[in-house]
C-alpha positions, 0 to 999 in steps of 0.5 A: 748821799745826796744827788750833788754829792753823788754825781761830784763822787761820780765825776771824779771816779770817771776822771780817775779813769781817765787818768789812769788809762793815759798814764798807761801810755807813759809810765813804761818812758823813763824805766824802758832802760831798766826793761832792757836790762831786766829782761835781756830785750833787744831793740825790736822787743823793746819798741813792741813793748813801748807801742803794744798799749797805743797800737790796741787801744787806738785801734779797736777805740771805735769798736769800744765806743760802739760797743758802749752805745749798744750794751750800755755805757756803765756795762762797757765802763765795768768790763773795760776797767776790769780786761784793763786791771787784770792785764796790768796785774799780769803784765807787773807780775809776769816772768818774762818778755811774753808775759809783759807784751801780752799784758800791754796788748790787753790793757789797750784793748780794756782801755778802748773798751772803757775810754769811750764808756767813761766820756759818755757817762760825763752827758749822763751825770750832766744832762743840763747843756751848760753843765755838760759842756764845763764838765767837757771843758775840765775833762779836757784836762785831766788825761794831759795831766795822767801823761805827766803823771805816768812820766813822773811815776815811772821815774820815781818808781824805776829810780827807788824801786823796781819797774813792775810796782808802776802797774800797782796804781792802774791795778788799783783804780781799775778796782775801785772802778768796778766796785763802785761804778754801780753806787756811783754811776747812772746806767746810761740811757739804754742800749742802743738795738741795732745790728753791729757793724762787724766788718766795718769794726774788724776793717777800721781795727785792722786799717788802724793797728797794720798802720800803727805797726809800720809808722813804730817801725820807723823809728828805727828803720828806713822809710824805704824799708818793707816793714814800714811802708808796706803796713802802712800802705796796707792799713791806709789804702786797703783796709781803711779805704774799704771801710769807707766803702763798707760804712757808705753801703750798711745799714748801721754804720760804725762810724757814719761818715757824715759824722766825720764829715762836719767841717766843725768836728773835722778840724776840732779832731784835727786839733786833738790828733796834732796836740797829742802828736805834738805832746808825745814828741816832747816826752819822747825826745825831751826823754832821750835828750835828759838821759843820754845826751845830758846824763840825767837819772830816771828821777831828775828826768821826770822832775824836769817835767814838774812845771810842764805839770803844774801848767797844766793843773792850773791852766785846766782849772781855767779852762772851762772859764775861758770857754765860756767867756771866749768859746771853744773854737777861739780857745782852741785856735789861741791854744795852738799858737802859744802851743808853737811858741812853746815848741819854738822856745824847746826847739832852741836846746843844744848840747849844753843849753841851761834848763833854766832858759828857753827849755823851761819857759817852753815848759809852762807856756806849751802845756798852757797852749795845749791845755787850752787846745785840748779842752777847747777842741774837746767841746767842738768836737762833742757840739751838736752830739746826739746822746744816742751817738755818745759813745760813738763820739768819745770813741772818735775823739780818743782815736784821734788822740791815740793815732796822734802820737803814733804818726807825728812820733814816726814823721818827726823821730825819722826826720830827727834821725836823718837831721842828725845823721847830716849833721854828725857827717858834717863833723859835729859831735854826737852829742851835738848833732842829736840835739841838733836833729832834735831841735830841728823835729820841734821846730818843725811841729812848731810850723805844724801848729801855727798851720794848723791855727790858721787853717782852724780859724779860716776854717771855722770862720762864719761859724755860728761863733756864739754856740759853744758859748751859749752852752758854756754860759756861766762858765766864768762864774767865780766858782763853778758847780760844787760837783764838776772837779777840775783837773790838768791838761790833756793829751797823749804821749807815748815812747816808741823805742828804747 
């Protein structure tokens, strides 16, 4: 096999995992009702389900990625692969509640063990900073595409068959991962020797999943309720706080702070953390609103998704072309106004609005902007990255991308409720008043995402404008290099909740 071939094989093996490990947030959505019955879960167990992947795997993703950087980035993406494979298995085969909530836990905790490894490995196989940057560019697209892809799995399996089959396909990358990274992969530079973090990784953990914890809760409680706000007082206060006091004093920080602190990463991170949010809302009420309020199956609620799909493959096969002719930054900021439009077209449904209107037209036009979000902000976010701090990088933007839907899903589903809650007392129908409570949350992400491209492009202005172009020159080329695979559009949905 030449080096082309091995390193295009090498790539889209990396993409698989990509893939795979986002599809393992959504894949549970359409079939959560069929849980419940299956199993005989209650509301409370069934959100446990739902969030037990996102509340590991974005809470130990900084502790994998540093793990990545010290035992070395194909070591980390084999052992990832493999706590994630066995996990899936255990979960799809598992008797009961207990088996299938462990399961899900240990998958998060593979996939932020491998996520990080996977996205480093990309400067390993494209050390050439042109390549590099259109292999991130595409990259960009591919775990948006794996969110689809679990909501369009779950609907097909749950509808035909039974829910568990949906872990065979993470089961089976998982494998081919393990058995063929060595053939396929470079080992990465060598591990990094220097002394772990382990009170910044057990804090930043534990500050992130007490956090998480108390943001699902709110889905279906109170915001005044203990539960709620007395773990994400804790995660945020406390245990974050002293992270950040505990990362200014060591040696060997986990995460340096001043690598946080580059206005360039900051608001490229930003971009990633309210695309994922705005993303997952969609799933997540969109889902709902199919089925309950329109009475769609499983299968007809996943194949409303097929145009947002399709956007994204064709929007992320753009991708690295548009940065190179517009740069990241400009990618980015568009990517979030035509993002809002998409949400202002979505956030027009009612009772009985036809699919074939406004629903559908902000169907393709947001997975247009939030592809072009994603792919854009993923460079800047990675511009000026030392190959030493790789893994660390790809861990920060996973974080960013896991923490994402967790806390827009929690701000926006409670102030649906109460909108609804208003309006049903007002005298609408049910029906009527859930998707008006529901409008009323896209509308509102919609304001968030135009803030959010103007306070980017104020932000970012004076910037030296040309770099992530330069470091994409050729990107617009008529056909990009044989071994960069292209892909979907990302991002991170998951449902919080039955």
């Amino acid at each position: 096999m030449d080096a082309v071939a091995r390193t295009g094989r090498g790539f889209a093996l990396l993409g698989a995992v990509q893939v795979v490990l986002i599809l393992a947030i959504t894949m549970l959505s359409p079939a959560l009702p069929a849980i419940q019955r299956d199993l005989g879960l209650s509301g409370a167990q069934l959100t446990l389900v739902s969030a037990a992947y996102g509340l590991s795997f974005s809470g130990l993703l900084m502790l994998g990625g540093r793990l990545g950087d010290l035992l070395g980035r194909r070591r980390a993406l084999v052992a990832g692969a493999a706590v994630f494979g066995l996990a899936s298995a255990a979960a799809g085969l598992g008797p009961g509640f207990a088996f299938l909530l462990g399961g899900r836990f240990v998958q998060g905790i593979g996939a932020a063990l491998a996520a990080p490894a996977a996205m480093s490995l990309v400067r390993s196989l494209y050390p050439d900073e042109a390549r590099h940057a259109r292999a991130l560019a595409v990259w960009g697209g591919l775990a948006g595409f794996g969110a689809t892809a679990g909501m369009l799995l779950s609907g097909t399996i749950s509808t035909w068959v039974s829910w568990r089959w949906a872990f065979v396909v993470p089961v089976a990358v998982s494998l081919v991962a393990v058995v063929a990274a060595r053939r396929l992969l470079p080992a990465g530079p060598a591990p990094v020797r220097v002394k772990l973090d382990v009170p910044g990784a057990v804090l930043v953990t534990a500050g992130l999943t007490v956090m998480s914890y108390g943001l699902v809760q709110a889905g279906e409680r109170p915001w005044g309720a203990g539960v709620v706000w007395g773990p994400v007082v804790a995660g945020v206060l406390l245990l974050l706080a002293a992270f950040a006091v505990v990362e200014l004093k060591v040696a060997d920080p986990l995460v340096p702070l001043g690598f946080l602190a580059r206005r360039h990463r900051a608001t490229a991170l930003w971009a990633v953390f309210i695309g994922s949010a705005g993303m997952s809302t969609i799933f997540f009420l969109l889902s709902l609103y199919f089925q309950d309020v329109r009475d769609a199956s499983p299968l007809l609620t996943s194949a409303a998704f097929l145009p947002f799909s399709a956007a994204q493959v064709v929007t992320g096969m753009l991708a690295g072309r548009l940065i190179g002719r517009f740069g990241g930054r400009a990618v980015m900021v568009g990517g979030l106004v035509v993002a809002a439009g998409g949400l202002v077209l979505i956030g027009q449904l009612g009772a009985s609005s036809p699919y074939a209107g406004a629903m559908l037209a902000g169907l393709i036009v947001f997975p247009v902007g939030i592809a072009c979000v994603f792919s854009g902000s993923t460079v800047v976010a990675l511009e000026d990255v030392e190959d030493s701090r790789a893994g660390l990088a790809g861990g920060v933007v996973n974080t960013a991308m896991e923490v994402g839907p967790t806390v827009g899903l929690a701000i926006l589903v409670s102030l649906a409720t109460a909108h609804a809650t208003g309006l049903r007392s007002g005298g609408e129908t049910a029906a009527s008043a859930t998707s008006g409570g529901y409008a009323f949350a896209l509308l509102l992400a919609a304001a968030a995402f135009a803030a959010s491209a103007v306070g980017s492009a104020v932000v970012l202005r004076g910037r030296r404008a040309g770099t992530d172009r330069t470091a994409v020159r050729g990107a617009s080329a008529p056909h990009p290099p044989a071994e960069v695979v292209t892909g979907g559009a990302e991002g991170a949905g998951t449902r919080v909740g039955g």
